[in-house]
C-alpha positions as CSV (number, residue, x, y, z in Angstrom):
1,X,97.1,69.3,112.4
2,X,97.7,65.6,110.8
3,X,100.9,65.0,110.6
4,X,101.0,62.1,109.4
5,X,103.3,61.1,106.9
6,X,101.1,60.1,103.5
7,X,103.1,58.9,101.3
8,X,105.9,59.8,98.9
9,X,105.7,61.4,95.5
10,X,107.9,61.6,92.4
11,X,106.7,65.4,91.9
12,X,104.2,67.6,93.5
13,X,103.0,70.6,91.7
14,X,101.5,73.3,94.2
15,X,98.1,75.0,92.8
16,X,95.4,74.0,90.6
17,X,94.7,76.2,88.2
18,X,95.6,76.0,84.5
19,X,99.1,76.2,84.9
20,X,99.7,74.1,88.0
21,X,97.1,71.6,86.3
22,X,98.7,71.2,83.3
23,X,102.0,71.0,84.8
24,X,100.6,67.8,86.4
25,X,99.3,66.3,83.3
26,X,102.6,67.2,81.7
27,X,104.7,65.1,84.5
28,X,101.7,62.2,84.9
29,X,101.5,61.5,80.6
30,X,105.4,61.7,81.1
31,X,105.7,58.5,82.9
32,X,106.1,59.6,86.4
33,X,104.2,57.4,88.7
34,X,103.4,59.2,91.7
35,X,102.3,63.1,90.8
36,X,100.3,64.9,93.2
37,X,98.3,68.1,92.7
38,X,97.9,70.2,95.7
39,X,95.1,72.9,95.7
40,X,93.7,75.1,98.8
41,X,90.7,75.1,97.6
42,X,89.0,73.5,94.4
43,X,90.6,73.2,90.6
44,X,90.4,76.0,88.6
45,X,88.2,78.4,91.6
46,X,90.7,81.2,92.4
47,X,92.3,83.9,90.3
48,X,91.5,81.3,87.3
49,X,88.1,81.5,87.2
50,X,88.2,85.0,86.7
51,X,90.4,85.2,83.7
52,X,89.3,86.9,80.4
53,X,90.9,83.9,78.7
54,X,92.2,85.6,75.6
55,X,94.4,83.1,73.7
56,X,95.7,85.4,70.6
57,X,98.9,83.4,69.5
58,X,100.6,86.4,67.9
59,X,103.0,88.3,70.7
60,X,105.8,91.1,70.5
61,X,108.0,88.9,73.2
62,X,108.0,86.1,70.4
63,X,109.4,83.7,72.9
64,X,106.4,83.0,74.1
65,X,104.2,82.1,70.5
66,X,105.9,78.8,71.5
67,X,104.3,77.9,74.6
68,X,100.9,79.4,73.1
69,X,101.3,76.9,70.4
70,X,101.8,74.3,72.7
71,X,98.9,75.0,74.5
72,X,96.4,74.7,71.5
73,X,98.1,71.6,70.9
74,X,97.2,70.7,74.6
75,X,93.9,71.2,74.8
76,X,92.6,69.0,71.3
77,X,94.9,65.8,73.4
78,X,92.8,66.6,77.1
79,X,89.5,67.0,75.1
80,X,90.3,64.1,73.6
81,X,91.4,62.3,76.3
82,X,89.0,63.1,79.0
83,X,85.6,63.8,76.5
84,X,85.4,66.9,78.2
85,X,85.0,70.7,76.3
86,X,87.7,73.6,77.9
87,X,85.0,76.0,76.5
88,X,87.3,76.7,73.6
89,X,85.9,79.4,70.9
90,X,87.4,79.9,67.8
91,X,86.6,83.6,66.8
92,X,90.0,84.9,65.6
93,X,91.0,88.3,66.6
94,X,90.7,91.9,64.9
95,X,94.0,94.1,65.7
96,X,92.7,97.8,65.0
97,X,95.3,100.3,64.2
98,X,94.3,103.9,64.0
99,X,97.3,106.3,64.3
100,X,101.1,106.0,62.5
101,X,102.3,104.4,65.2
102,X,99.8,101.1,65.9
103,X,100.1,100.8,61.8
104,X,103.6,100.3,62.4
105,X,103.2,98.4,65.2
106,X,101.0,96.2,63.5
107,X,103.2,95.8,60.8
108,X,105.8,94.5,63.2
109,X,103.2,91.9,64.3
110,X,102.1,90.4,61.0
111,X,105.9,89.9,60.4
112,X,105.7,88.2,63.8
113,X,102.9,86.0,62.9
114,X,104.1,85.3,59.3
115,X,107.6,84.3,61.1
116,X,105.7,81.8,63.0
117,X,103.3,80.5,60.4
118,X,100.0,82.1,62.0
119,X,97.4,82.7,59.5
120,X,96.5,86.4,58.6
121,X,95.6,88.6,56.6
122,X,94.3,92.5,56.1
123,X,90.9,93.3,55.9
124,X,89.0,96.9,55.2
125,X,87.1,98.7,57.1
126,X,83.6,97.6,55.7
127,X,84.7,94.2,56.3
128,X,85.9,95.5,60.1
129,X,82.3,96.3,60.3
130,X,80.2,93.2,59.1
131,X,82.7,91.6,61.8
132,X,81.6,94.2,64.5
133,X,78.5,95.6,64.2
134,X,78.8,98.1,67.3
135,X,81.8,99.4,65.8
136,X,82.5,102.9,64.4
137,X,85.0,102.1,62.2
138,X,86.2,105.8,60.8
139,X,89.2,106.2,62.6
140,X,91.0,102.6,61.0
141,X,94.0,102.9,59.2
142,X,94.5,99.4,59.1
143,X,93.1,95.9,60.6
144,X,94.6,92.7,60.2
145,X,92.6,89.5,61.0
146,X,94.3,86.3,63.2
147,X,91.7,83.7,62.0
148,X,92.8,80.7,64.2
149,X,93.2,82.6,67.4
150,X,90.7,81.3,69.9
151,X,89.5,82.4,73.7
152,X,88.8,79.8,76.5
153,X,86.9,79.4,79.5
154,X,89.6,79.1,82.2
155,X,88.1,77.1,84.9
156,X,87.1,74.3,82.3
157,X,90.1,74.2,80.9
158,X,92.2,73.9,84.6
159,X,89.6,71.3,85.2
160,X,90.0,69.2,81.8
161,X,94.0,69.0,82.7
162,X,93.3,68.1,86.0
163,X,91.1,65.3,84.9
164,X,93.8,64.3,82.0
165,X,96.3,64.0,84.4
166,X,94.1,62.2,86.4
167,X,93.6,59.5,84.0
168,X,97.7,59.4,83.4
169,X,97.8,58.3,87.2
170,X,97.9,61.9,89.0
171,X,97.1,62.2,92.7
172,X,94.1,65.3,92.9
173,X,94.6,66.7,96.4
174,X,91.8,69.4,96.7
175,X,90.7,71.1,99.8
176,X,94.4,70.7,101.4
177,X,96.9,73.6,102.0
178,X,100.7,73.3,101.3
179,X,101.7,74.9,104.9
180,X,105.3,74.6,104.6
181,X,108.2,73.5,102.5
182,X,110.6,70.8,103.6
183,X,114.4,71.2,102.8
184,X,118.1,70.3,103.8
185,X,120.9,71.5,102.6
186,X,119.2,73.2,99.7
187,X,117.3,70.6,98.4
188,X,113.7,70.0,98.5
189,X,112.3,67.3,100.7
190,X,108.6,67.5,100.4
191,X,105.6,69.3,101.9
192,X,104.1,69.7,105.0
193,X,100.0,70.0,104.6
194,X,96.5,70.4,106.2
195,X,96.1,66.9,105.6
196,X,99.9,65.7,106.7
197,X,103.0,65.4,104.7
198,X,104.2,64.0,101.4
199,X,107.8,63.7,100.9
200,X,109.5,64.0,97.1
201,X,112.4,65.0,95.7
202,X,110.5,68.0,93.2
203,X,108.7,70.4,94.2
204,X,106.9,73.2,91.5
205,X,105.4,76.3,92.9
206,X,102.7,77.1,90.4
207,X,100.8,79.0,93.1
208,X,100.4,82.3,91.5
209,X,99.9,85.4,93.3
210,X,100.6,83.1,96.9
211,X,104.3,81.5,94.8
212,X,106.5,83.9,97.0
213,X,104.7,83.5,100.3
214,X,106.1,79.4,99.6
215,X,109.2,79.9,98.1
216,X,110.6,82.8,100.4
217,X,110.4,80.0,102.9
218,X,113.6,78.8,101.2
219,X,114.7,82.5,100.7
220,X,114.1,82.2,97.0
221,X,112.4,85.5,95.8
222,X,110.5,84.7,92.9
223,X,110.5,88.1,90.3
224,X,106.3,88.4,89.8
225,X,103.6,90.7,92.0
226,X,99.8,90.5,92.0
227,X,98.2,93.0,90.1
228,X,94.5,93.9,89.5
229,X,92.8,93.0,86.0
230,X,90.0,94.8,85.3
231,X,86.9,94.0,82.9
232,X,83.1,94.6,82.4
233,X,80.3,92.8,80.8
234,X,77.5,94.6,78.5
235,X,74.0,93.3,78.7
236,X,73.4,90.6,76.0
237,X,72.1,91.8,72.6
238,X,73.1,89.0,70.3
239,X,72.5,91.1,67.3
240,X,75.4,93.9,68.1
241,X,77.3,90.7,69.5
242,X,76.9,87.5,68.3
243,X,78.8,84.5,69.1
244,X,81.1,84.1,66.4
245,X,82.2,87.7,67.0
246,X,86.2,87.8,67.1
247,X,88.2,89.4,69.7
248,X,89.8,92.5,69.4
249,X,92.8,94.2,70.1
250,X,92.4,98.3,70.0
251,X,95.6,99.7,71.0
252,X,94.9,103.2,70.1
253,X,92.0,102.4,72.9
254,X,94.5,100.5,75.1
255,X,91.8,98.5,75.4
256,X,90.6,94.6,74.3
257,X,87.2,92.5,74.1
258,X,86.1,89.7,73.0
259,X,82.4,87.9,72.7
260,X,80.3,86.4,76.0
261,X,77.4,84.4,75.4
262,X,75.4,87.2,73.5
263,X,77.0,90.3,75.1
264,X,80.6,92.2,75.2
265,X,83.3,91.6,77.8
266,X,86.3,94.0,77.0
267,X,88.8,95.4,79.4
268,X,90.9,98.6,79.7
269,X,94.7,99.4,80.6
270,X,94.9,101.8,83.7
271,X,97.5,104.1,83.8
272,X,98.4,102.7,87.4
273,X,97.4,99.6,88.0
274,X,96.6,98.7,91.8
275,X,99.2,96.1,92.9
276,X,99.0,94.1,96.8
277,X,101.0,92.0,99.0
278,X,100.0,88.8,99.0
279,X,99.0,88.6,102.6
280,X,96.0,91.8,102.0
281,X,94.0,89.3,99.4
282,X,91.3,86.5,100.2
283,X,92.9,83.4,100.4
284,X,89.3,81.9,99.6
285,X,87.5,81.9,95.9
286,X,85.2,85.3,96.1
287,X,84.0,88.0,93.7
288,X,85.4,91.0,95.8
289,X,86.2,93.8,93.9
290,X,89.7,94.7,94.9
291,X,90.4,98.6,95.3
292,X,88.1,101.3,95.4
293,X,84.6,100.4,94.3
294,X,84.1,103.2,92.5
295,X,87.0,102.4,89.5
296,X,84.2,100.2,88.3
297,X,82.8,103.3,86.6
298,X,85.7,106.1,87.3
299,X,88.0,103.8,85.1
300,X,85.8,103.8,82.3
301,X,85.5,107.1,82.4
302,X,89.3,108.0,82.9
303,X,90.4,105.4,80.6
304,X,88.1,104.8,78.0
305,X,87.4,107.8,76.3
306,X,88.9,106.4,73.5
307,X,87.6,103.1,73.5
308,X,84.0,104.7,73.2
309,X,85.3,106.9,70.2
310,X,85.0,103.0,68.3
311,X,81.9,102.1,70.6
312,X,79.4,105.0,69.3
313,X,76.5,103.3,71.3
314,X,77.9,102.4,74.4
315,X,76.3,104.5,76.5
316,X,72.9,103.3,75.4
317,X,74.6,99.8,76.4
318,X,73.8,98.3,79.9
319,X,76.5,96.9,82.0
320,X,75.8,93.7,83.8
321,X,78.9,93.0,85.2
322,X,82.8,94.3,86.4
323,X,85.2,91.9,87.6
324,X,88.4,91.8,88.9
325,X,90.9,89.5,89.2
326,X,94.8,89.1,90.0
327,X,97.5,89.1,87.3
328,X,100.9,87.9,88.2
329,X,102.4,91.1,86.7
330,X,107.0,90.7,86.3
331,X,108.7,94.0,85.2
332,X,109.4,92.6,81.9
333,X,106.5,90.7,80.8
334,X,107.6,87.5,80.6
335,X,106.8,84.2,82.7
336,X,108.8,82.9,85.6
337,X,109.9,79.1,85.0
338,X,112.5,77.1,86.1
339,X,115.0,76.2,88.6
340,X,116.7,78.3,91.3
341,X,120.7,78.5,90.9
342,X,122.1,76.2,93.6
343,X,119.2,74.8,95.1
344,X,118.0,71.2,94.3
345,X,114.5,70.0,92.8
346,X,112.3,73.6,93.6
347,X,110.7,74.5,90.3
348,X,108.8,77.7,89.4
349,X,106.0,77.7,87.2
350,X,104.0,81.3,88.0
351,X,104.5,84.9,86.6
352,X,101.7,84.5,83.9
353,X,102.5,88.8,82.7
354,X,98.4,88.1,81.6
355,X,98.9,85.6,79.4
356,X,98.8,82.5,81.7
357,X,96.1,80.9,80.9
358,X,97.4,80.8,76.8
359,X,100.7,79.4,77.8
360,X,99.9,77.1,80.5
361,X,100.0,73.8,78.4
362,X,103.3,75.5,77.3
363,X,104.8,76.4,80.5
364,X,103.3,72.7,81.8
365,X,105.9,70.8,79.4
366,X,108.5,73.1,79.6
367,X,108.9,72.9,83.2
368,X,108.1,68.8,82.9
369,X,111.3,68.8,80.5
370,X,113.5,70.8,83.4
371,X,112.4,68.4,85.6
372,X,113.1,65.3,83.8
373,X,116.1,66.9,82.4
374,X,115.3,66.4,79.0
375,X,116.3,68.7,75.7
376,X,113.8,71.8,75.7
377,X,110.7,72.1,73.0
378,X,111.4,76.2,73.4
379,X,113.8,78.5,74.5
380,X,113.5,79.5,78.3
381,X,116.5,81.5,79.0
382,X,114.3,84.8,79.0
383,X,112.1,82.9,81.7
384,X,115.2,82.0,84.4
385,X,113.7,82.7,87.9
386,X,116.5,84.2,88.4
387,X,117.3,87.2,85.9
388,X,116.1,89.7,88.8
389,X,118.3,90.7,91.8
390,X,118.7,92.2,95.0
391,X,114.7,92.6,95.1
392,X,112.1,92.3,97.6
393,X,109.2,90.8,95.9
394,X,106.5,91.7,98.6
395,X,107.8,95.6,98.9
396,X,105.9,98.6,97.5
397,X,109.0,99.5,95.2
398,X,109.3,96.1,93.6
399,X,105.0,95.4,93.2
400,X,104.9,99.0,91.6
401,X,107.7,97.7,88.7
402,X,105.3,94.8,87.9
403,X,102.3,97.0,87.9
404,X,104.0,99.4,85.5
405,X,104.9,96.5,83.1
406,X,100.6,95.6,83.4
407,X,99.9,99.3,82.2
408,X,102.1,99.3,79.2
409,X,100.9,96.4,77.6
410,X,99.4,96.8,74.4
411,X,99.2,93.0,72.7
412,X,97.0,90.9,73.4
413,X,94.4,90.2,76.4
């Protein structure tokens, strides 16, 4: 290994995809001259790549709307900036209620949304149908419509930070592995690479499923587990889905989809989600499918009963596709930002809950503003890295806690 000493940095963000990325561009367009970007392989070609991308503003944890918002903001200054697209569709998203409960429950989010100044508004069923032409809408009580909520193509859009904060005097380091963290006396020093080592005095682990394998070096557990995702692509018939079809969110169904180039990707909540250690998963960018091949079709069939119930044709429907990917699952659903109590310059940016990719813009500047100590845009006390203790975030017991929090979720993607 090189061990040369390359240079040193103002901030190095480890991890390249959208939140690591836009972390970057957050500290570069803040006036810090020497930001580096470190990512084992290429921008935006691990875990991000496979993300559904669902960017519905309207949440039941209301802390994070914020850092959503930000993120839409985000993205019109990189497109701008860099002239390149992040793939952004705006399709607005149906929220289906069709027992007591989910009309309350939606209830409770339109008061959210109106809270927050989101645009919405009810719609009936036959206008639930001209919206979603595969969809049996008998069952709806209610449906409400968000019309400015979008969906992304994650790898574009980790790419289109990367490039912004490129242009604001970033440092790309692709290709290179952070092998170690450098400290004394509880301060970070730097990092020790494949390609040699780069001394500064902030470090921000925005690694996501690998963030504890770095920051246990400096025996600072970080409260977040991989979990699986889970979703499948029909066949493409543009006329049951056509582009400008919205996304939906079918609690009754526990299930979501949203449009994909002429077909339907939508995804299920599993009762158990599979969780891993860190150290059982491909390091490199791969379409595995992690756990048991057959929960490509057994799933469906456990869990999405219900979901067909709306879906009267599906099983006319080809699938072309089932991916998975990994979810940084915390027990309570929210992200993992910040500081560590008594230990100088390690940062946190990881524990997306699913909902990463929306807040990475968010989480970008809110971690930038730590950093710089500078007033907050948002509230992050919900966030602290350290409201967990006494937990092992690699054991069974604590991974199973983050799965559970995974299979509850009804909002959003």
């Amino acid at each position: 290994m090189n061990n040369l000493i390359l240079d040193n940095a103002d901030a190095i963000v480890i991890g390249g995809g959208t939140i690591g990325s836009a972390t970057a561009w957050h500290l570069a367009k803040s006036g810090l001259k020497k930001v580096v970007l470190i990512e084992r392989n290429t921008i935006g070609s691990g875990n991000t790549s496979k993300a559904a991308s669902l960017m519905t503003l309207v949440r039941t944890k209301e802390e994070l709307i914020p850092l959503i918002q930000e993120t839409y903001k985000n993205i019109e200054e990189v497109e701008a900036l860099t002239g390149e697209s992040t793939g952004k569709n705006n399709v607005g998203t149906l929220h289906i209620a069709s027992s007591n409960e989910s009309v309350a429950n939606l209830d409770k989010i339109t008061s959210i949304a109106n809270k927050h100044h989101i645009k919405n508004k009810d719609i009936t069923a036959n206008e639930v149908q001209n919206k979603v032409p595969w969809m049996d809408t008998s069952s709806i009580i209610k449906a409400s419509f968000m019309e400015d909520d979008s969906f992304v193509d994650a790898y574009l859009l980790a790419n289109t930070f990367a490039k912004a904060a490129k242009i604001k005097g970033a440092t790309i380091m692709q290709n290179t592995e952070v092998l170690e963290l450098l400290s004394e006396d509880n301060e970070i020093k730097g990092v020790k690479t494949t390609k040699g080592t780069i001394m500064s005095p902030v470090v921000i682990d925005a690694a996501g499923l690998w963030s504890n394998l770095l920051s246990l070096q400096l025996n600072i557990p970080i409260p977040m587990a991989p979990v699986r995702s889970i979703y499948w692509i029909t066949e493409t018939i543009e006329s049951l889905f056509p582009k400008n079809h919205p996304m939906l969110v079918m609690p009754d169904a526990m299930a979501y989809s949203r449009p994909e180039n002429g077909a339907l990707l939508f995804g299920l909540r599993e009762e158990n989600s599979p969780h891993f250690h860190p150290n059982e998963l491909n390091p490199e960018p791969n379409s595995d499918f992690l756990g048991p091949k057959e929960d490509a079709w057994d799933i469906i069939e456990n869990y999405g009963k219900d979901f067909i119930k709306y879906f009267p044709k599906f099983e006319d429907i080809g699938i072309k596709n089932c991916i998975t990917g990994i979810s940084t699952y915390t027990p309570d659903g929210y992200y993992t930002i910040g500081s560590f109590p008594n230990f100088k310059g390690f940062f946190a940016a990881t524990g997306c809950a699913g909902a990463g990719v929306a807040g990475s813009g968010g989480i970008g500047r809110l971690v930038t503003e730590m950093v710089l100590n500078k007033p907050l845009y948002a509230s992050s006390e919900v966030f602290k890295i350290d409201r967990f203790t006494d937990f092992d975030p690699l054991s069974a017991t604590f991974r199973q806690r983050c799965a559970d929090a995974r299979s509850k979720k009804k909002d959003g993607g």
